[in-house]
N, C-alpha and C positions, 0 to 999 in steps of 0.2 A: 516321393511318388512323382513321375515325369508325368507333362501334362500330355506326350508324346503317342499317349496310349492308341489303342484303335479307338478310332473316331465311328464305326459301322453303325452301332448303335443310335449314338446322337445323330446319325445322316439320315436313319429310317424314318425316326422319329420326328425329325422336322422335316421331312417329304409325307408327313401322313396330314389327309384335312381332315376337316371339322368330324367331317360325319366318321371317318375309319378312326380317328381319336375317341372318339364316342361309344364307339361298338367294341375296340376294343376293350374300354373297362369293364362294359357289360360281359363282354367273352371271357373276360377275365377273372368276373366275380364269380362266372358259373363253374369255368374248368380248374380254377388251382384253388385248391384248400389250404387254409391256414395261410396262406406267403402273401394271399390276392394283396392285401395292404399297403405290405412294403413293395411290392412287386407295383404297383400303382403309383404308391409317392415316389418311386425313381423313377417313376413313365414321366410324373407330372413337374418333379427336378430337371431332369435332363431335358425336355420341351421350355422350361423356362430359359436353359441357358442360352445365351447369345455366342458360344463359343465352346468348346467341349474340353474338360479340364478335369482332371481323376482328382489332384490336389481338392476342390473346391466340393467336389461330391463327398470326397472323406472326412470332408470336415464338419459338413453339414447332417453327414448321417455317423457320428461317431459314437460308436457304443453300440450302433445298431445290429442285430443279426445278421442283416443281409450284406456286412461288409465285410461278412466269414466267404473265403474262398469269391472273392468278387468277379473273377476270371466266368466263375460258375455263373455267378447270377444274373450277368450281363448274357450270357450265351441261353440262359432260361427266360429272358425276360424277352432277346431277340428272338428266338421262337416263337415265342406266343406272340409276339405280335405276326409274326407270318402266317402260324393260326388261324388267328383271328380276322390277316387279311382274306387268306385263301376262301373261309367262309363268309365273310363280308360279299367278295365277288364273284363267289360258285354260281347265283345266279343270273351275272350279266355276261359271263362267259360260255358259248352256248359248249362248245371245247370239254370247258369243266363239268357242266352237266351230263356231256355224253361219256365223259371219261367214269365219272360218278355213277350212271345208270351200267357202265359195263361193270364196276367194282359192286354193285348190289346183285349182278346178276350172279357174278361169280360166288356170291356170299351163299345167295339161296339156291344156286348146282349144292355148294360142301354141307347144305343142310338136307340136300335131296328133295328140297324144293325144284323139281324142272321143268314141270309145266308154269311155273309162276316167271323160273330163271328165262325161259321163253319169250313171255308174252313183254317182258322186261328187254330182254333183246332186240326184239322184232321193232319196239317203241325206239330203242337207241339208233337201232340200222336206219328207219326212214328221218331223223336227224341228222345221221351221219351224210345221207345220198342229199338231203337236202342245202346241207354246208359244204358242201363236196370234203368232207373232211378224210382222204381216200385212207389216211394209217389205221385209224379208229375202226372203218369202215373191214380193212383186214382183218381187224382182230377182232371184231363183231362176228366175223364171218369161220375163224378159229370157234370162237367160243360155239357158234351154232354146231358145228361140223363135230367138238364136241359131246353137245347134246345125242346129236345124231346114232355117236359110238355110243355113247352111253345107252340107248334106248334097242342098241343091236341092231339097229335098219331097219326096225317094224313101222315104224309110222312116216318110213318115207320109201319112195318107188325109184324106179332108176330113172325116171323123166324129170324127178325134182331134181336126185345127184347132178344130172346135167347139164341143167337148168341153174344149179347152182355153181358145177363149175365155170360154165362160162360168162355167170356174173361176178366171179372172182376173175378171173382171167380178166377180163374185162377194166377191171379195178387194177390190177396190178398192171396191163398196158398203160394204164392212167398214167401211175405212178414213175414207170417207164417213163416217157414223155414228160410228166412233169420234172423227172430228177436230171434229164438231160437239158432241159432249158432252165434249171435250177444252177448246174452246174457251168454252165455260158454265161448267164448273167454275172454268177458270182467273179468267175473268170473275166470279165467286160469291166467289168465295176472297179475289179481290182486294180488293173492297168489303169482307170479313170480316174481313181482317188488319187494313186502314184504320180501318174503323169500328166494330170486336167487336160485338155482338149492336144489333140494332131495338131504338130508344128511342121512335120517332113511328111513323105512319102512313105517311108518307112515303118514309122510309127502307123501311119492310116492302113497299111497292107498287112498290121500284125495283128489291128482289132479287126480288118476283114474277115481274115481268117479264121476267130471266132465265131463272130456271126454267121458266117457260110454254113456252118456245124448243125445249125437249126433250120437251114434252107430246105433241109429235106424232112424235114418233119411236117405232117398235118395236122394243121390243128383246127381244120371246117368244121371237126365233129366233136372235139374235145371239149373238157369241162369247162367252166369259165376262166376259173382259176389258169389252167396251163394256156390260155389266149391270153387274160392278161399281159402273162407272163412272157409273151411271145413279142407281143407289141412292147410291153415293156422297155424290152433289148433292144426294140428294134429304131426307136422311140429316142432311147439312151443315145447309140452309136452314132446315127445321123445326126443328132446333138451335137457328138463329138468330132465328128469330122466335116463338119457348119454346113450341113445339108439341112437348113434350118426350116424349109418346107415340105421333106419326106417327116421331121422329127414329128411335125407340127400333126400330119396324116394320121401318125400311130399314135399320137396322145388323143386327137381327137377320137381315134377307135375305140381306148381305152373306157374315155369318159361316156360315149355313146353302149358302148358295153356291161359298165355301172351302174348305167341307169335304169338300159331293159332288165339285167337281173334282179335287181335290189336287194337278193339275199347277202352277196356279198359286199354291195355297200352298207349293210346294214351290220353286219359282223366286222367288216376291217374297212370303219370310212378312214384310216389312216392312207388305206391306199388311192381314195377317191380324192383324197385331199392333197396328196401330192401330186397325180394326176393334173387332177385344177388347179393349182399354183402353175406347175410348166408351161401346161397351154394359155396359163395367162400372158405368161414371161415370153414364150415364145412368139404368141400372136402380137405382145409389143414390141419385140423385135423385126417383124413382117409388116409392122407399118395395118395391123388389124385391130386397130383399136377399138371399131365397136365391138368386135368378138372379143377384145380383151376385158371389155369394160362389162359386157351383159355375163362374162364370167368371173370379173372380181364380185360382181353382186351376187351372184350363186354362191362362190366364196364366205361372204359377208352373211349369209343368210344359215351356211353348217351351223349345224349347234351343238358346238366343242366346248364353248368356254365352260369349266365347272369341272370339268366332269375327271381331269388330271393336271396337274400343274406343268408337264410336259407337254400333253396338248391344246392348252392354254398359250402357252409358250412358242409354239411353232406356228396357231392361232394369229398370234400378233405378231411377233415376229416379218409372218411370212406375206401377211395381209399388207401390210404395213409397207413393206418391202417394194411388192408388186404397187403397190396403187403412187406410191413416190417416183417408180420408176415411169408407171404408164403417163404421169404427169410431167416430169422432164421429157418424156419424149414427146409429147403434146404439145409442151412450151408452156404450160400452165404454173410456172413457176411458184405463184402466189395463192394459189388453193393448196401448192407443196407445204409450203412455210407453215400456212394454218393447223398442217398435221403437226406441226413437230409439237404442241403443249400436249399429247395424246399420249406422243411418242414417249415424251420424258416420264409423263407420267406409268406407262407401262416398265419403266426399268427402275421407275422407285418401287413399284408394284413385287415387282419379279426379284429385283436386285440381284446377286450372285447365282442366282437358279439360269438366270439366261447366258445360251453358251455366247463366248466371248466374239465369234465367229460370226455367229447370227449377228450380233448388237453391231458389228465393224463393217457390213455388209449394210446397214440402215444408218449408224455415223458418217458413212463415206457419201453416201445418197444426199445425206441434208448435207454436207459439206458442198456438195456441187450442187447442191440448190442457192446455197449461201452462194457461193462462186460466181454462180450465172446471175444475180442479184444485184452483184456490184459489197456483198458485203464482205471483206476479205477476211475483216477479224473472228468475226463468227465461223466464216469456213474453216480455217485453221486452228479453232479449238475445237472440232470436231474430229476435226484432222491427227491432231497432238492426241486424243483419246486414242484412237487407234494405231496410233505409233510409237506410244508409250504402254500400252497392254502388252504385258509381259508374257500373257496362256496364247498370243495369237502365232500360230507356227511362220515365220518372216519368207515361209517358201510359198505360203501362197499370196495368189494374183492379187488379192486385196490389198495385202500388205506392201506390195510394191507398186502397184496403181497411186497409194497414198504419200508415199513418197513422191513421186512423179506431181502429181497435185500440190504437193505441199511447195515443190520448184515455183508452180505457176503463184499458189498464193505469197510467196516471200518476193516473188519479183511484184507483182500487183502491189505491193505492200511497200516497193522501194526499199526493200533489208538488205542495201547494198555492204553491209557487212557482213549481214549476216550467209548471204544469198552463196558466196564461193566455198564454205563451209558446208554447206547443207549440198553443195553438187559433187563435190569430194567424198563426203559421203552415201549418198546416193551409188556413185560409179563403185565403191568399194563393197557398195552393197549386192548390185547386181554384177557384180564379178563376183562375187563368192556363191550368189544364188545359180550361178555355170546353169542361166537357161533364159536366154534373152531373146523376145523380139525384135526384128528388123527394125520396129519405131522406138522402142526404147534405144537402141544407138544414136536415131535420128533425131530422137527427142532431147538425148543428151548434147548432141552437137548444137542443136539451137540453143538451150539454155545457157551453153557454154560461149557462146556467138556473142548472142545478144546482149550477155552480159557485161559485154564488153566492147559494146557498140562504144563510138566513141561521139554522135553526134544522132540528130534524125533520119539523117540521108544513110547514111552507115545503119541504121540499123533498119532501114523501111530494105534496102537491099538482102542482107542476111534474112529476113524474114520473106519475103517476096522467095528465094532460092530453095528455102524448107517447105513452105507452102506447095509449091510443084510437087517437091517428093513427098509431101504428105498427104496428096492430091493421090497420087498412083499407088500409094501404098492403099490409100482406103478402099481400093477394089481388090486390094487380094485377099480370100475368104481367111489365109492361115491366119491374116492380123485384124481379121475383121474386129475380135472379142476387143480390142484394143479400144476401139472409139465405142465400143456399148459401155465402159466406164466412164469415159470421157466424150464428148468431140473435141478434141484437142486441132483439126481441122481447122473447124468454125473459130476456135480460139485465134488460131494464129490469123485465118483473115480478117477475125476483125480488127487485131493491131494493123493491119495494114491498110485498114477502109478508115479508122480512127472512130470505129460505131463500138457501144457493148456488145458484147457477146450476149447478153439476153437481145437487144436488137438485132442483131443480127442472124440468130437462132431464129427469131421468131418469123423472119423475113423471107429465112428460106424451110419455113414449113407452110406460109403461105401460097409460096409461089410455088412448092411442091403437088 
């Protein structure tokens, strides 16, 4: 028996907590007869294991009934826990209750219950108009229209028909609207995951073009939903094409719009929450640090943790993230450092549950906390984690930021052997990644310089030369994203002033 088998099972089952573990046995004792048992001691085997192995299950349960046809009993046992979840959460999903209240209606039309089927509907529809849930909301409006034929037209007049066409109509303009800025997003997003931020002309006039698509839609009067969604996009692009004070405009809209609704923060704070993560992010990139900071504390205050191991997860992660980042741009280096016993302990916590992406995006933070410290050893093992993770795709920016980093930590470190090894690889790296910025050229010719300075004078010149062009480069918006990993800027003057780079950081944010 290979231990190769589908692992689905054992994945469900150690993504369920305490409480859906719990409810399931109870669900389980009520709806399977006779099996509940064994059906139970594989729930409670397969949660023990630390690793998923068919050999170790068969050996354990040998002789047993339920290792007749196993194929079967795994596909019967993953059911029922879906079962058991779909009912676990029918109530917190307000979605599934309206989905539920149209499946009761429907039940008691085929019973020729229809004034009951009615009164049942009418309940579902003002949940529906209330979540602006616009699909549910159609077929609520089916199912009445229904009723209607069924009754022959007697208990309704041509002023309701009217009345109710033009609130379906109404509903389907929604839908309209919303499926068209549905469609640009997803269209915006796709280019964005492919290609992360505008580097040419080119590229910024292709996502224009997108955008322009929703220019003509109104959305003064629409539901909240399709405003979101509107800002959203709008929110996103200027993101992406470092209009980093139009981006700032529409996430502020978003969050301001969240807030006077409530209904939909209340149903998808997943979307309030990444809202507020950006405008954090982005108000620390604008040099708005008290807006960043009275909205990491709004942040701080959600109350996520518990409630999914996922949003747990992006929870910390993302918190974590932002408040490291608003502290290097501060200069606060040393309230940075105090996080990180927080930090570690969240990814003993989490361990393989957090994506690898997330964790290399807050390794790289405390590395250039370390870096700007003066402590090179620590930056570089935090560094080595995220260049030795083998799930992180080497195409994106993090991955080559750390490399770049990793140049400065082995010079700081004197690994003059090691140092012409690790630049050789670098440049074979970003040749093959066929998508480099102007400062990573630039950046390679200094490391490549200096390294080969041959005296003080010699290298106080090569570095004076780089300093210029990395002076000019840091006004141009395509490479701006460059020094929000770094200030590799400030790095290079302070070899040239002979101060740290945390002195010298700190120098020119007071004199700012």
């Amino acid at each position: 028996m290979s231990n190769k088998a589908s692992s689905h099972l054992f994945d469900l089952i150690h993504n369920l907590n305490k409480s859906e573990k719990r409810y399931f046995k109870v669900f389980s004792s009520r709806h399977t007869i006779g099996e509940e048992n064994g059906y139970i001691k594989l729930f409670d085997f397969i949660d023990k294991m630390e690793e998923y192995d068919e050999d170790i299950i068969f050996k354990h349960f040998k002789g047993k009934a339920l290792l007749n046809k196993f194929s079967i009993t795994k596909a019967r046992l993953y059911n029922n826990i879906l079962k058991s979840l779909d009912t676990f959460h029918s109530s917190a999903s307000v979605d599934a209750q309206i989905f539920r209240s149209i499946h009761s209606a429907e039940i008691l039309y085929n019973k020729g219950l229809y004034k009951q089927a009615e009164k049942i509907l009418i309940s579902a529809e003002k949940q529906a108009k209330k979540y602006e849930n616009l699909n549910l909301l159609l077929e609520i409006k089916q199912k009445q229209k229904k009723l209607i034929e069924n009754e022959l037209y007697t208990d309704v007049n041509a002023k309701e028909i009217s009345k109710m066409f033009k609130e379906e109509d109404k509903i389907v303009s929604e839908v309209d609207i919303y499926n068209k800025l549905w469609n640009v997003k997803s269209l915006l997003f796709q280019e964005i995951n492919r290609n992360g931020k505008v580097r040419d002309e080119k590229e910024t006039l292709k996502l224009k073009d997108l955008v322009n698509q929703i220019e003509r839609i109104d959305v003064s009067k629409a539901a909240t939903k399709s405003k979101y969604l509107f800002h959203h996009i709008q929110s996103a692009y200027y993101f992406t094409v470092n209009d980093l004070s139009l981006s700032h405009y529409h996430l502020q809209a978003i969050i301001d719009l969240l807030e006077k609704d409530g209904v939909l923060l209340q149903s998808q704070p997943n979307i309030y929450f990444s809202a507020l993560t950006n405008f954090i992010y982005i108000s620390t990139r604008l040099k708005k640090y008290e807006i960043a900071q009275l909205n990491l504390e709004k942040l701080k205050k959600l109350d996520n943790p518990g409630k999914s191991i996922d949003l747990d997860i992006k929870y910390f992660s993302s918190t974590f993230s932002l408040e490291l980042s608003l502290l290097r741009e501060k200069g606060d280096f040393k309230t940075a450092i105090q996080l990180i016993p927080q930090i570690e302990e969240g990814y003993r916590l989490y361990g393989d549950h957090i994506n690898s992406l997330r964790k290399a995006y807050i390794d790289f933070q405390i590395a250039v906390v370390y870096l700007a410290i003066g402590d090179h050893s620590n930056a570089l093992k935090w560094l080595n984690d995220i260049l030795n993770e083998g799930k992180i795709d080497q195409k994106q920016d993090i991955y080559c930021f750390a490399q770049l980093i990793n140049l400065i930590v082995h010079f700081e470190l004197n690994n003059t052997r090691f140092l012409p090894y690790a630049l050789n690889s670098t440049k074979r790296y970003l040749k093959n990644r066929n998508r480099i910025y102007k400062f990573e050229e630039l950046f390679l010719k200094l490391i490549s310089q200096i390294t080969k300075a041959t005296n003080y004078f010699d290298l106080q010149e090569k570095l004076a030369e780089i300093e210029g062009e990395l002076a000019q480069l840091k006004k141009d918006p395509k490479e701006q994203i460059v020094f929000e990993y770094f200030d590799f800027h400030t790095w290079v003057k302070s070899k040239l002033k002979k101060k740290s780079y945390l002195e010298l950081k700190q120098e020119e944010l007071n004199a700012a």
